[in-house]
C-alpha positions in Angstrom: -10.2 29.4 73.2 -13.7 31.1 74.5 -16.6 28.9 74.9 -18.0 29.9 71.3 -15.0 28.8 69.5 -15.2 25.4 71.7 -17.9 25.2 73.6 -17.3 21.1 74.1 -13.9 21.7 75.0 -13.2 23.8 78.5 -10.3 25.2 79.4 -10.6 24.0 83.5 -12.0 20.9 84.5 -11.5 22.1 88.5 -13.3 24.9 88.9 -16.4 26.4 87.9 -15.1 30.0 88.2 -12.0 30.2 85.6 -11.5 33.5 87.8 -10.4 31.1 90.6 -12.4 30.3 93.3 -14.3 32.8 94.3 -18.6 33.4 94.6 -20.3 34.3 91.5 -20.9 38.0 91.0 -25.2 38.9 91.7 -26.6 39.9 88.8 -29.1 38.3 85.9 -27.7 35.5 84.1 -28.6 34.4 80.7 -29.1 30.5 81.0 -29.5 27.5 78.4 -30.1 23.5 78.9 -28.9 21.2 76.9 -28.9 17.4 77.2 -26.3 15.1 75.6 -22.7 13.5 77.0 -20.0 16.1 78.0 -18.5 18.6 75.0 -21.9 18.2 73.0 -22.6 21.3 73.7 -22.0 23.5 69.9 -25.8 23.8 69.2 -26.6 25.9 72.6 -23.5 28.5 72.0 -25.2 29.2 68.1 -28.0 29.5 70.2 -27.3 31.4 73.1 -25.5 33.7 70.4 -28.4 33.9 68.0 -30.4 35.2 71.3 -27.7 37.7 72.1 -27.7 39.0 68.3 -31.1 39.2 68.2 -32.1 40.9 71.9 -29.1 43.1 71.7 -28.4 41.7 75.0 -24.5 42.9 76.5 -22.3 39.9 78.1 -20.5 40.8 81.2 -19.0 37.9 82.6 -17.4 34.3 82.0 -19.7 31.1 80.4 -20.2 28.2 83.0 -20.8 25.2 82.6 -22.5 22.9 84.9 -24.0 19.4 84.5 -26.8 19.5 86.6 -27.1 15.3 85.7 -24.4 13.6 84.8 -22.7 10.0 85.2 -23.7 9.8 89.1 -27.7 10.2 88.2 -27.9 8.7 85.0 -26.7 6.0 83.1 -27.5 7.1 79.2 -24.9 9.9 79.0 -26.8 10.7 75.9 -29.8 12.3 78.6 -26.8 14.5 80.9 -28.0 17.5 81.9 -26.0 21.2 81.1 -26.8 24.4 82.2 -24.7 27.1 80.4 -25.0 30.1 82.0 -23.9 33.7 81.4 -24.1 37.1 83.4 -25.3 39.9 81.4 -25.5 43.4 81.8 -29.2 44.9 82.7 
């Protein structure tokens, strides 16, 4: 399932990259933060969708997911960090 049908729910827990393991491609990303404990993550795909609807903006690449703060930071997993980024086209 893609990350808008599940966004809570990846695929791989190993790598960032479900490509393998391999550099990100250069290029602009679209981004979003979220806080909240792992897999609480549904309101930023409506989001990052309603911002791709509305800017007509192309997606070119896989969704990562990275938790920028997470249970080595912080102890309130309710204040983890995400950053759900995106590469899109220019």
């Amino acid at each position: 399932k893609s990350f808008l049908q599940m966004p809570g729910g990846p695929d791989n827990f190993i790598s960032l990259d479900p490509s393998g393991n391999r550099k990100r491609a250069a290029g602009t990303y679209l981004c979003a933060y979220a806080r909240g404990y792992y897999g609480q993550l549904d309101n930023i795909a409506n989001g990052l969708m309603e911002h791709v609807q509305k800017h007509d903006v192309k997606l070119t690449g896989p969704v990562y997911a990275e938790y920028l703060h997470d249970e080595v930071t912080l102890r309130d997993g309710n204040l983890y960090l995400a950053r759900i980024s995106v590469r899109i086209a220019p």
